[in-house]
C-alpha positions in Angstrom: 0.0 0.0 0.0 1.0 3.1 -1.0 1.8 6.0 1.7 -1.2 8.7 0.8 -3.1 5.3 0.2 -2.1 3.9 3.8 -2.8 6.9 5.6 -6.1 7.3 4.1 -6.4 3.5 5.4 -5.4 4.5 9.0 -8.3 7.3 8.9 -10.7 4.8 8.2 -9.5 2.8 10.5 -9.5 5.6 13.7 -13.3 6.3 12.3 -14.2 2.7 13.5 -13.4 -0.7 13.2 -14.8 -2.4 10.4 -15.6 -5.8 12.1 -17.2 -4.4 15.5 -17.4 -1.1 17.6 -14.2 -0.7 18.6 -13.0 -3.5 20.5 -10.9 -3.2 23.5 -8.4 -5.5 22.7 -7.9 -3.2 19.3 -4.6 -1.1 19.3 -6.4 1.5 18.3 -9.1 1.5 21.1 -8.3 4.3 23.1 -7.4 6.8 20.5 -10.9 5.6 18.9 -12.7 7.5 22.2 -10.9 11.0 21.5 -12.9 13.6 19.4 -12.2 13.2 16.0 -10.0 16.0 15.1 -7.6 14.7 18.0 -7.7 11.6 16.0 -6.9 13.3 12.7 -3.9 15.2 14.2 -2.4 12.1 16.0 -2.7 9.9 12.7 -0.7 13.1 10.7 2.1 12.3 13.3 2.6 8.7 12.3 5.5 7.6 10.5 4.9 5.8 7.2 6.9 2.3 9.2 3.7 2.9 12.5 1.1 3.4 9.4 2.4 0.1 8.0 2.5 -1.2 11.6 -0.6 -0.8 12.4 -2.3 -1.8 9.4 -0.4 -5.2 9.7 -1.9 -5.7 13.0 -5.1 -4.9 12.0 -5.3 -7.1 8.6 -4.3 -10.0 11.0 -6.9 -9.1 13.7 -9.4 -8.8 10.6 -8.9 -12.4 9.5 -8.7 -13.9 13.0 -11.8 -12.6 13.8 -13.6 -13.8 10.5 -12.0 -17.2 10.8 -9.3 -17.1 8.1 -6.4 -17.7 10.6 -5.9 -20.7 12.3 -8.6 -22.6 10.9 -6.3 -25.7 9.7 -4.4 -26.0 12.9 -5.2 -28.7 15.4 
């Protein structure tokens, strides 16, 4: 993902979480309960390698919690 593209992503993703309200055991959690613009300025401070960071977590918690992970371990 492309930079402009991956901080668009992380917007999104400070909005709400696309799976459930904002879980508690998200990363993003407790930034998620600031007002908005607080969350705007805090995702301008990222650094492209925390952008990719925390999209990486989230893609991962995205397919654990719709089953794609794990599913042929026994």
């Amino acid at each position: 993902m492309h930079p402009p593209d991956a901080r668009l992503y992380i917007v999104g993703l400070i909005v709400d979480c696309p799976y459930e309200p904002n879980p508690e055991d998200c990363a993003l959690h407790d930034i998620r309960q600031k007002p908005l613009r607080e969350r705007i300025e805090w995702s301008k401070q990222l650094t492209n390698e925390e952008i990719q960071g925390i999209i990486s977590v989230h893609k991962k918690c995205l397919a654990e919690k719709e089953g794609r992970v794990g599913l042929s371990e026994t």
